[in-house]
Structures are given as structure tokens and as C-alpha cells.
PDB file as gemmi writes it, atoms N, CA and C in Angstrom:
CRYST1    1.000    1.000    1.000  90.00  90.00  90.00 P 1                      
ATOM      1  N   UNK A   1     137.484  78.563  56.986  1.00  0.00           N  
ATOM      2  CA  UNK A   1     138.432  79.371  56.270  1.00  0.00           C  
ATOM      3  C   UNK A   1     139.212  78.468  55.322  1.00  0.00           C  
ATOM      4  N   UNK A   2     139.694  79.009  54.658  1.00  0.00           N  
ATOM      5  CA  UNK A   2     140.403  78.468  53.416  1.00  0.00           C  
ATOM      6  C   UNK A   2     141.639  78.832  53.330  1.00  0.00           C  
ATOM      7  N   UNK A   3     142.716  78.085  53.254  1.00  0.00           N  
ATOM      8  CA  UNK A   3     143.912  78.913  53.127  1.00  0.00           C  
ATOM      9  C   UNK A   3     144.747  78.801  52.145  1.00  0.00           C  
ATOM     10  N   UNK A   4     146.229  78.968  51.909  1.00  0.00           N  
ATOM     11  CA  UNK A   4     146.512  79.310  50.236  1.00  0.00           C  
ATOM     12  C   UNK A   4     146.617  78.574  49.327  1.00  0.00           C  
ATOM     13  N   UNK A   5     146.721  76.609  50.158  1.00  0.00           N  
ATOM     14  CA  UNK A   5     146.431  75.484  49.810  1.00  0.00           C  
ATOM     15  C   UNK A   5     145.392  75.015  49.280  1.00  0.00           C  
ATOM     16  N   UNK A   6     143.771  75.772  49.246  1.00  0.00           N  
ATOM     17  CA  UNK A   6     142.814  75.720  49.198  1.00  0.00           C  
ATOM     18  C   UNK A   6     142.177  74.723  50.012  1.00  0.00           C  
ATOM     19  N   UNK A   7     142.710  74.644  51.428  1.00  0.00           N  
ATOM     20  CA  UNK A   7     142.545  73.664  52.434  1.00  0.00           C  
ATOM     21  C   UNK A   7     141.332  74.136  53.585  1.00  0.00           C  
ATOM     22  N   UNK A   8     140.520  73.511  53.791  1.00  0.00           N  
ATOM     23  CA  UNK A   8     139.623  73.731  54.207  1.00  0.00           C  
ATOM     24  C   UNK A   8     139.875  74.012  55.410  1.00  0.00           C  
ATOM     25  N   UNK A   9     139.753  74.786  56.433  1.00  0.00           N  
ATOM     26  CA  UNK A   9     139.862  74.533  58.137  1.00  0.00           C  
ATOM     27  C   UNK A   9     138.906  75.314  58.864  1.00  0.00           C  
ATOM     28  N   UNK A  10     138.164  74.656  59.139  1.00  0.00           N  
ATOM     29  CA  UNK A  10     137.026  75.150  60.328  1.00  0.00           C  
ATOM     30  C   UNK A  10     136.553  73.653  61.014  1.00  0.00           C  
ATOM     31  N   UNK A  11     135.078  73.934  60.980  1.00  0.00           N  
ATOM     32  CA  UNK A  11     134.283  72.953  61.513  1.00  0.00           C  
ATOM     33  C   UNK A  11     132.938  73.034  61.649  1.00  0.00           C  
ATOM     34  N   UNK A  12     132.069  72.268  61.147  1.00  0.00           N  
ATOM     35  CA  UNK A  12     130.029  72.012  60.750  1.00  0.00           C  
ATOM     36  C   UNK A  12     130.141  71.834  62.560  1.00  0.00           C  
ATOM     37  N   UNK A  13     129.248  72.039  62.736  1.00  0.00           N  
ATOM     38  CA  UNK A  13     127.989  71.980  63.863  1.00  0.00           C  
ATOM     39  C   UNK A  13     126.988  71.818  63.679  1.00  0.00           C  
ATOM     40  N   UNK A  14     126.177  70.756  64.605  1.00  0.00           N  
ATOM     41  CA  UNK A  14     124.484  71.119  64.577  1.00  0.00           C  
ATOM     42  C   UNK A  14     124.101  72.280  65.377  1.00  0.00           C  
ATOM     43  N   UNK A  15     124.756  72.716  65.876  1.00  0.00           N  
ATOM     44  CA  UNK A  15     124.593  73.911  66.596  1.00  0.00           C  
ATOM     45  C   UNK A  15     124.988  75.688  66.553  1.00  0.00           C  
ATOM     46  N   UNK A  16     123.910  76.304  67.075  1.00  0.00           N  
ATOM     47  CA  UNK A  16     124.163  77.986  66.973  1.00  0.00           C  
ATOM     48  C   UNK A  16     125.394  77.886  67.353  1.00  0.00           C  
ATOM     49  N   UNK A  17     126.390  78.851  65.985  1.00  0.00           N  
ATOM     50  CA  UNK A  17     127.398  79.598  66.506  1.00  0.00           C  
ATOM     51  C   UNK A  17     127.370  80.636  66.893  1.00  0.00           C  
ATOM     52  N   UNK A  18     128.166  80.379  68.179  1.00  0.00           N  
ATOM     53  CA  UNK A  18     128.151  81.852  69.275  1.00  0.00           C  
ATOM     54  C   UNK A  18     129.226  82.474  69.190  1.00  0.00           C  
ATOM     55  N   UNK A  19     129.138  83.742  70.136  1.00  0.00           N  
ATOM     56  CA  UNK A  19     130.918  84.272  70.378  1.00  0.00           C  
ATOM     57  C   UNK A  19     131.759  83.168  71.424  1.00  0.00           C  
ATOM     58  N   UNK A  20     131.363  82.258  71.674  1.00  0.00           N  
ATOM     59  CA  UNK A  20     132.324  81.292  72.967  1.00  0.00           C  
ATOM     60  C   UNK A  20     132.841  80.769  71.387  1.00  0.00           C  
ATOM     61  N   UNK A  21     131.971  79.838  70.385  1.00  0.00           N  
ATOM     62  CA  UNK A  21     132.631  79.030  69.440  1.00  0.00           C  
ATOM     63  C   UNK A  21     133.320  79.502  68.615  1.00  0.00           C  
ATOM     64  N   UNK A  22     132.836  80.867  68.446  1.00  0.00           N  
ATOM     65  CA  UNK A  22     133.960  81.843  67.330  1.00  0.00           C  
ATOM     66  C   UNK A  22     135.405  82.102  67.829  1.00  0.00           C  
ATOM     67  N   UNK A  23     135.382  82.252  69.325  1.00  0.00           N  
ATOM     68  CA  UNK A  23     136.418  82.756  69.760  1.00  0.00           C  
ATOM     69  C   UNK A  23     137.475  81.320  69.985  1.00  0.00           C  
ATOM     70  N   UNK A  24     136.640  80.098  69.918  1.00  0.00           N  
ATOM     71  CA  UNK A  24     137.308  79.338  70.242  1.00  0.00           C  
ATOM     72  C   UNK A  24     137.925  78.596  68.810  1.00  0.00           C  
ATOM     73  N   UNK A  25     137.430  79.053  68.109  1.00  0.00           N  
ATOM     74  CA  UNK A  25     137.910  78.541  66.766  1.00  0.00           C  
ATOM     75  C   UNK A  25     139.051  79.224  66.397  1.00  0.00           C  
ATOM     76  N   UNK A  26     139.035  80.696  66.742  1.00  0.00           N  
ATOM     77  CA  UNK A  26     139.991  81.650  66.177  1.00  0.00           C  
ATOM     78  C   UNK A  26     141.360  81.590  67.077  1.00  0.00           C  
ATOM     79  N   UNK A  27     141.452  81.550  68.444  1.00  0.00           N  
ATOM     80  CA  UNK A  27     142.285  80.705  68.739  1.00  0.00           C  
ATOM     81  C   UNK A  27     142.544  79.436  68.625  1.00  0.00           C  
ATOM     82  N   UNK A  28     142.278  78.429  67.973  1.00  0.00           N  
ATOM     83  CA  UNK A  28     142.986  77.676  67.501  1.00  0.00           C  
ATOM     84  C   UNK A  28     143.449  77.539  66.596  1.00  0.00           C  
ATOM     85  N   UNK A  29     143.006  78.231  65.543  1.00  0.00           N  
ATOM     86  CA  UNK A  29     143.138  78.316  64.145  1.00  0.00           C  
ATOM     87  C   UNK A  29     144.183  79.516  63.868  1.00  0.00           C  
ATOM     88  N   UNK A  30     144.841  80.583  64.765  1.00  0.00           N  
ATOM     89  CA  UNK A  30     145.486  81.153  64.690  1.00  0.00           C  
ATOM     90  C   UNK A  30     146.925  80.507  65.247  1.00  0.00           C  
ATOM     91  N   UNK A  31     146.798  79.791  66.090  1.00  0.00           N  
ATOM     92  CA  UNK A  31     148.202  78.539  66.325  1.00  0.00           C  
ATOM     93  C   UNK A  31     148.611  78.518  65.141  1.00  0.00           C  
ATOM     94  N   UNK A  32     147.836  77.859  64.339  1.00  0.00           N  
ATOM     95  CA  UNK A  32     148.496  77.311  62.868  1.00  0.00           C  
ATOM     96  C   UNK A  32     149.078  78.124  61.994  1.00  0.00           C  
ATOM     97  N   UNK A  33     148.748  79.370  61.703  1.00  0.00           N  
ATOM     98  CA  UNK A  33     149.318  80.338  61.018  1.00  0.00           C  
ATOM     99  C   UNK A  33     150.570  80.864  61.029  1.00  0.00           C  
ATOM    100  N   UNK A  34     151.386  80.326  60.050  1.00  0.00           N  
ATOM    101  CA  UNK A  34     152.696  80.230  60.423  1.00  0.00           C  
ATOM    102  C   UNK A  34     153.437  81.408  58.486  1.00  0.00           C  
ATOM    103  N   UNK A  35     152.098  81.981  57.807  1.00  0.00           N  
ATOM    104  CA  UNK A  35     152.422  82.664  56.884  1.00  0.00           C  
ATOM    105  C   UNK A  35     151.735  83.746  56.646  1.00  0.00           C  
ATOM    106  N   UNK A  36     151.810  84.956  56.398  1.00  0.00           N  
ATOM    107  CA  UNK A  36     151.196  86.112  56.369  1.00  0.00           C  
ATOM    108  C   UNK A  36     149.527  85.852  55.538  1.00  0.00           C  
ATOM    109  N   UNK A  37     148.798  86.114  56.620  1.00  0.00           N  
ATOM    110  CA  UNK A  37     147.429  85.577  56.220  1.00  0.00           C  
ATOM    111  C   UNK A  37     146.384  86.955  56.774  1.00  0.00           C  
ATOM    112  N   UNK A  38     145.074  86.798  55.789  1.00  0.00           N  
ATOM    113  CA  UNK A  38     144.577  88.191  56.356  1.00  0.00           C  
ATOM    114  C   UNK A  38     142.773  87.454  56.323  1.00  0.00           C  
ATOM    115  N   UNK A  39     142.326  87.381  57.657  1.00  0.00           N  
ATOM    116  CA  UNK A  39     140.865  87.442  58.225  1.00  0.00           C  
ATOM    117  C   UNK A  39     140.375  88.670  57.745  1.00  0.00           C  
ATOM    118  N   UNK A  40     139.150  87.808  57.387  1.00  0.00           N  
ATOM    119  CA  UNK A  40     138.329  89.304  56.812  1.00  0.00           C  
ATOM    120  C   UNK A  40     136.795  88.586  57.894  1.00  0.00           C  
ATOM    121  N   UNK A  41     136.562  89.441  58.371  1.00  0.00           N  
ATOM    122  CA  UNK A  41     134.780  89.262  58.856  1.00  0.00           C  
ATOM    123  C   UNK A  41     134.128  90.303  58.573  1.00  0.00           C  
ATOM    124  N   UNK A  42     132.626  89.460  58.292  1.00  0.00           N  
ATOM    125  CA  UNK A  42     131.696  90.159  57.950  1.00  0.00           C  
ATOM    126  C   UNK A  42     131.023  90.618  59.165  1.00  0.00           C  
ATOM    127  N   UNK A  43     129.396  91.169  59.263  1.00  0.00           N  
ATOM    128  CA  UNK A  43     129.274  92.222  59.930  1.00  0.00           C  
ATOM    129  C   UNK A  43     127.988  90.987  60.670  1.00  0.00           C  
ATOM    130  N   UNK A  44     127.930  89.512  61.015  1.00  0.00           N  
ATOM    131  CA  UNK A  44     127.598  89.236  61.925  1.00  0.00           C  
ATOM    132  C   UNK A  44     127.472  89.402  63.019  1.00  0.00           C  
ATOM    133  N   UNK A  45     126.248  89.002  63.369  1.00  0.00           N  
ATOM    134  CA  UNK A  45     125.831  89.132  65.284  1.00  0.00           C  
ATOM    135  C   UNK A  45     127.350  88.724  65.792  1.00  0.00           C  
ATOM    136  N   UNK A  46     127.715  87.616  65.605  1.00  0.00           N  
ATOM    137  CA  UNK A  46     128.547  86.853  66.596  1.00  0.00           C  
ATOM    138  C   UNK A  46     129.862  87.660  66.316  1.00  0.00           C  
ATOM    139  N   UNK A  47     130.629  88.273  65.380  1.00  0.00           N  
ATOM    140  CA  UNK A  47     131.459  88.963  65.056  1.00  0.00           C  
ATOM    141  C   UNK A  47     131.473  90.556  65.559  1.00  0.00           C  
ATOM    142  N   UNK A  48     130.284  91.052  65.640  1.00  0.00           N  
ATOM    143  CA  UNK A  48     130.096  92.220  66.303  1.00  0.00           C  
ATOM    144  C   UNK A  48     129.873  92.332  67.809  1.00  0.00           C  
ATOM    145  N   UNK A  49     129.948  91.073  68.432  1.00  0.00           N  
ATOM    146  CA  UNK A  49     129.456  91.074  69.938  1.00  0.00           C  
ATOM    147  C   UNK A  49     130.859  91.726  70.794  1.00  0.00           C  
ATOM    148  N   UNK A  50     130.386  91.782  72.307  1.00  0.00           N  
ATOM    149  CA  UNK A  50     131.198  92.470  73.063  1.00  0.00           C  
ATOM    150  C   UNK A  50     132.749  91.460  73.325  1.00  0.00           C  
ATOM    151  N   UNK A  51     132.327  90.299  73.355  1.00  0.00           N  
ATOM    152  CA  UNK A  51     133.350  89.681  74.044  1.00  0.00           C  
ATOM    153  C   UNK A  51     134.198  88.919  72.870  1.00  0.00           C  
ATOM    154  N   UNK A  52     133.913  89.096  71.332  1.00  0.00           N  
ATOM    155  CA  UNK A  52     134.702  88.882  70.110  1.00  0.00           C  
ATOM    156  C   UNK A  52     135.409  90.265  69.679  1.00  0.00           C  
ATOM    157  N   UNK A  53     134.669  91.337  70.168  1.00  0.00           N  
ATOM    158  CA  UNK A  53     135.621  92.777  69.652  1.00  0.00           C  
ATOM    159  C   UNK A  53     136.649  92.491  70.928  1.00  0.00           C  
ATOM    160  N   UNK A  54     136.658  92.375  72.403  1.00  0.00           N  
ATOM    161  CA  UNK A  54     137.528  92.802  73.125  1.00  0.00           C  
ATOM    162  C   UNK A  54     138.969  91.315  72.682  1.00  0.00           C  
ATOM    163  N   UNK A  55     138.163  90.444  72.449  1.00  0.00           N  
ATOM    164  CA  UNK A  55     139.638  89.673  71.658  1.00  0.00           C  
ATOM    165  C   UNK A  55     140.441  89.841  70.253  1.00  0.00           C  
ATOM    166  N   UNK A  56     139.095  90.378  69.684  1.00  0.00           N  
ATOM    167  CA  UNK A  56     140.028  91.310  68.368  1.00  0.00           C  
ATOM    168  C   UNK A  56     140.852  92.019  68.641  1.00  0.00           C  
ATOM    169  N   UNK A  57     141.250  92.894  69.836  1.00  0.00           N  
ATOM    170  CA  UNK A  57     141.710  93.888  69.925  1.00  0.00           C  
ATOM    171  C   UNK A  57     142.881  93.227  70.591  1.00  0.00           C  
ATOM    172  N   UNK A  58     142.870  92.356  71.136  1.00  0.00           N  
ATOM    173  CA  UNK A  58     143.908  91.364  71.624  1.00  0.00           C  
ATOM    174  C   UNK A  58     144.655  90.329  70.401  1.00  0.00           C  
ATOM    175  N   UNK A  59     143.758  90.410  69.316  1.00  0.00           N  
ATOM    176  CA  UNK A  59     144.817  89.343  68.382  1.00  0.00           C  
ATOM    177  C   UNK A  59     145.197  90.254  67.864  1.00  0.00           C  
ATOM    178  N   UNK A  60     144.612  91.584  67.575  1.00  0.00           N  
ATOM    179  CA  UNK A  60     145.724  92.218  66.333  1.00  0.00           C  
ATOM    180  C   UNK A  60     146.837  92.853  67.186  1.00  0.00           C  
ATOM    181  N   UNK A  61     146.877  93.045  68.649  1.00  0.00           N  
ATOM    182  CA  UNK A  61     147.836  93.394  69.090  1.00  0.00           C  
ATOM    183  C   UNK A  61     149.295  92.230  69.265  1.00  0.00           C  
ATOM    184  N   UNK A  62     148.051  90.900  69.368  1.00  0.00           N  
ATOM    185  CA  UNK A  62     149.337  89.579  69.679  1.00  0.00           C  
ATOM    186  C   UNK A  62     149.948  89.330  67.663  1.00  0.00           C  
ATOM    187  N   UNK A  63     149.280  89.187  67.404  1.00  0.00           N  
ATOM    188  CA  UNK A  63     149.440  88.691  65.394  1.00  0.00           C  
ATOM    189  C   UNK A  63     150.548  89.647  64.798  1.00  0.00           C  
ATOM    190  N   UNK A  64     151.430  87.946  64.781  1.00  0.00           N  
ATOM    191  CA  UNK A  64     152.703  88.467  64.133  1.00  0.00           C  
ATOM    192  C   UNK A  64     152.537  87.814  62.617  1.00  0.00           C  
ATOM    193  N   UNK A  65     151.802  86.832  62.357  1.00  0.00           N  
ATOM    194  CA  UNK A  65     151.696  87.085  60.807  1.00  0.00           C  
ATOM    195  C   UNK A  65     150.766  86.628  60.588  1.00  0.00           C  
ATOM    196  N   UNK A  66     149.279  87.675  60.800  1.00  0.00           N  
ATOM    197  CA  UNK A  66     147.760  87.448  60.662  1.00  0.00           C  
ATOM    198  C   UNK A  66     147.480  88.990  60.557  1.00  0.00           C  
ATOM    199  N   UNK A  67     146.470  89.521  60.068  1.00  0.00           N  
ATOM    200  CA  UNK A  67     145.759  90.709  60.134  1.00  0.00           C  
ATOM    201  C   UNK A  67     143.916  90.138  60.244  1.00  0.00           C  
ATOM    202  N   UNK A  68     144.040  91.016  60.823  1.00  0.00           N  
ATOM    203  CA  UNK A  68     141.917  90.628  60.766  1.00  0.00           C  
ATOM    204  C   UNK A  68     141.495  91.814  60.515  1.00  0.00           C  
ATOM    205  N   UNK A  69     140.610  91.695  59.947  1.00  0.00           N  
ATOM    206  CA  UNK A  69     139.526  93.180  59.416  1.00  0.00           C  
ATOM    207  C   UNK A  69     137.932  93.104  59.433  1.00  0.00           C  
ATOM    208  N   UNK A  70     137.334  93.677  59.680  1.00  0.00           N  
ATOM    209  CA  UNK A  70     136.039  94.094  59.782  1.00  0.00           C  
ATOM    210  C   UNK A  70     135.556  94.381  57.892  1.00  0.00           C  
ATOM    211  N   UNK A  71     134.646  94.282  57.361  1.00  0.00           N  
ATOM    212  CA  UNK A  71     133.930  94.265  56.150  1.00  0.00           C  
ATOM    213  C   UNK A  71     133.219  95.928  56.845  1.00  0.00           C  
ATOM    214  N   UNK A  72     133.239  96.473  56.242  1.00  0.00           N  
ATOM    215  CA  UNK A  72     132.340  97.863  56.271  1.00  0.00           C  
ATOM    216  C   UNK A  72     130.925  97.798  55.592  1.00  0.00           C  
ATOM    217  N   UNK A  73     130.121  98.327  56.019  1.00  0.00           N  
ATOM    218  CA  UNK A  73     128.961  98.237  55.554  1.00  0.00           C  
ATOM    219  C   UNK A  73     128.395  98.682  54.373  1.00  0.00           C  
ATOM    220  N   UNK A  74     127.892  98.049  52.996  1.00  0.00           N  
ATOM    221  CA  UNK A  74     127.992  98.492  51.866  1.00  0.00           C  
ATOM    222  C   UNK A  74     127.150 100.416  51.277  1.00  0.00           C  
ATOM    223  N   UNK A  75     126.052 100.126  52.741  1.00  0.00           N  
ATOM    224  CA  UNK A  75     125.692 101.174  52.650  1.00  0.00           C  
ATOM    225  C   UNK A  75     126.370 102.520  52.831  1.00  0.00           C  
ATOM    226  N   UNK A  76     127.768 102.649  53.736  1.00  0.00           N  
ATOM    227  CA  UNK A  76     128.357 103.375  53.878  1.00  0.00           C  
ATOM    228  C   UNK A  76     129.665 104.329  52.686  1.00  0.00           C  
ATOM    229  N   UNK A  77     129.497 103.094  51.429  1.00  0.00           N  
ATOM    230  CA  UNK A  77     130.081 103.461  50.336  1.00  0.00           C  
ATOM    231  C   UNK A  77     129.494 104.536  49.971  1.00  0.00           C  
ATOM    232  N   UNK A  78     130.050 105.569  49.017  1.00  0.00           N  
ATOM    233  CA  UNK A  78     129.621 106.358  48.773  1.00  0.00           C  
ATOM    234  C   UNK A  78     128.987 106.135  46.914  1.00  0.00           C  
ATOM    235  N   UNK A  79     127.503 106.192  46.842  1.00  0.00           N  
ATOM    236  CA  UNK A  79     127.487 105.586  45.262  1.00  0.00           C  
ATOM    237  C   UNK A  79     128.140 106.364  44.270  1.00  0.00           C  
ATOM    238  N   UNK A  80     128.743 107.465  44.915  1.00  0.00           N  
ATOM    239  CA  UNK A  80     129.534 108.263  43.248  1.00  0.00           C  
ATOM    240  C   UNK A  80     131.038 107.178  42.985  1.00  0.00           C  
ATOM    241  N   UNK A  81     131.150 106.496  44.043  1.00  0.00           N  
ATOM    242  CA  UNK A  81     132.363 104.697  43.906  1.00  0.00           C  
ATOM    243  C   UNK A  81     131.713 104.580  42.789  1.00  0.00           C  
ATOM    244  N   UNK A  82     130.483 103.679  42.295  1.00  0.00           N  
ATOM    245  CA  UNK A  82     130.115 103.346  41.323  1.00  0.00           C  
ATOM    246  C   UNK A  82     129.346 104.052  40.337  1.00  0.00           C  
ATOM    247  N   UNK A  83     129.603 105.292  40.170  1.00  0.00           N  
ATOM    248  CA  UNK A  83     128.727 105.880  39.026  1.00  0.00           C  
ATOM    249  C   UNK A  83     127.855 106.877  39.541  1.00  0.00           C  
ATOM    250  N   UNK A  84     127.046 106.555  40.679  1.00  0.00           N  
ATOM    251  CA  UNK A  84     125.726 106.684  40.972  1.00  0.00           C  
ATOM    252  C   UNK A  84     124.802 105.855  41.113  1.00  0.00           C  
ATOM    253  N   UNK A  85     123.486 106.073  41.715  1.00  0.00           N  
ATOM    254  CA  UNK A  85     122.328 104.881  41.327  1.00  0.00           C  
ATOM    255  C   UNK A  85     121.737 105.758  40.591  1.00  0.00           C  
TER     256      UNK A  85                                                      
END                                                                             
């Protein structure tokens, strides 16, 4: 993630990211957030799994100045948004 500093904060792996490393990133990386900041995820395996939604539902209830959001699926737009195809 990137934040308003254009500061880099995550972390490379040689390894599959799972929901254990996602979840463990996002708590730590939510410590730091100390200014109104907004997570956006996309519609990954590891983002859609069981045990990353039941902590979503736990940070947006704990997040006093974070929002997280889900990306909707582009197919679900409606094409008269853009014109038509």
C-alpha cells in the first residue's frame, strides 16, 4: 500500500500469499494509521476467503480512522454507465 507520502508499506515474499499473511499484514499495518485512510480490495482468492471476510467485519467495526471496501465486479455495472456496448 501506498500512503499520502507516497511511501511504500507492505512487503515481497518468495512465497504464496494467503489469508494468514493478508490478515497479518493488515493488522499491522492498521497500527500505523493514525489519518483518515481508505483500503480498497480487489476481488482476490485471498480477499474473498472465509477467515479475511470474518476480520473485515471486525476492522470496520474496530476502524476509527480507516474504511475498507470491496471493488465490485465490473460485470455487475450496468453498460447504459457507459453508453452501451
Amino acid at each position: 500500500m501506498i500512503d499520502h507520502n507516497c511511501v511504500y508499506q507492505g512487503f515481497t515474499t518468495s512465497q504464496n500469499i494467503n489469508s494468514y499473511r493478508f490478515i497479518e499484514f493488515m493488522e499491522h499495518f492498521s497500527l500505523g494509521i493514525h489519518e483518515e485512510t481508505v483500503v480498497v480490495l480487489d476481488k482476490s482468492t485471498v480477499h474473498k476467503s472465509c477467515k479475511v471476510k470474518d476480520c473485515l467485519q471486525r476492522w470496520k467495526k474496530e476502524a476509527s480512522t480507516y474504511s475498507i471496501f470491496l471493488l465490485i465486479p465490473l460485470t455487475s455495472i450496468s453498460p447504459k454507465l457507459f453508453g452501451g456496448y
